[in-house]
C-alpha positions, 0 to 999 in steps of 0.5 A: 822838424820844430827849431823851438825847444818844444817838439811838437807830438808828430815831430817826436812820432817821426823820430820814434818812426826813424829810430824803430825803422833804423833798428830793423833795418840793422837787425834784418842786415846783422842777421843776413849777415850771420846766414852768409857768415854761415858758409865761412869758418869765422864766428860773428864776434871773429868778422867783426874784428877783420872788419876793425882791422881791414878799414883801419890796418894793424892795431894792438890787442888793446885798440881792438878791444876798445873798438869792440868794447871787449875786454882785452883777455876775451880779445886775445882769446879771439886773436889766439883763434884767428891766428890759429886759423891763419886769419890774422898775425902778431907782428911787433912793432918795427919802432917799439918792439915791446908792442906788438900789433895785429896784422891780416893776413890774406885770408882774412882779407879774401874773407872780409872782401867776400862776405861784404860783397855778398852784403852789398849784393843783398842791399843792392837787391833790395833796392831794386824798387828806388830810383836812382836818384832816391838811391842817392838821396839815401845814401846822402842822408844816411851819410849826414845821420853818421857823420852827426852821431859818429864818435869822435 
């Protein structure tokens, strides 16, 4: 890549080739997602909440709402029909009882720690061709490409 503010046509063909690949590469993913989400009695929009709440522990209505920019009535729909299906609960705050967060629960739990695993696996699968050094290499790239796009 061109430190000049001119990008040459092959650096802004190489960037074209990173975004169209990562875009595939996450459609391929995000649908073997959905088939192993198949086997499980959660809806996408539904893991996708367990997920928020599993890397970042009880939040309310409104912060999950933000992390899946929803809106905060479709939110409370969602929560309504994981509690309904023992996935989640309301909990009120133990410093301000006016608020009241989201908690999961152990089937949740079970849920999210099983159909990752099962996405793991697949990746792991379809890395069997790299070395293990190129492993890593990726790993490390894909790492710094987060870090450098990631929301504050």
């Amino acid at each position: 890549m061109t430190n000049s503010k001119e990008q040459s046509i092959e650096d802004i063909q190489v960037v074209a080739d990173i975004e169209k690949d990562l875009r595939y590469i996450s459609s391929i993913i995000k649908q073997k997602g959905r088939e192993i989400l198949s086997q499980y009695t959660i809806t996408p929009p539904q893991f996708i909440a367990l997920q928020w709440l599993f890397e970042y522990g009880d939040m309310t209505i409104g912060d999950l709402s933000n992390k899946m920019y929803l809106a905060c009535s479709t939110t409370t729909d969602l929560v309504d029909r994981m509690e309904k299906n023992q996935l989640v609960e309301r909990v009120k705050d133990e410093n301000d009882r006016r608020v009241v967060r989201i908690h999961m629960l152990k089937e949740g739990e079970r849920i999210i720690e099983e159909v990752i695993k099962k996405r793991q696996n697949y990746l792991q699968s379809a890395l069997t061709d790299f070395s293990a050094q190129e492993v890593l290499l990726l790993k490390d790239h894909l790492a710094k490409l987060h870090q450098e796009i990631k929301p504050e």
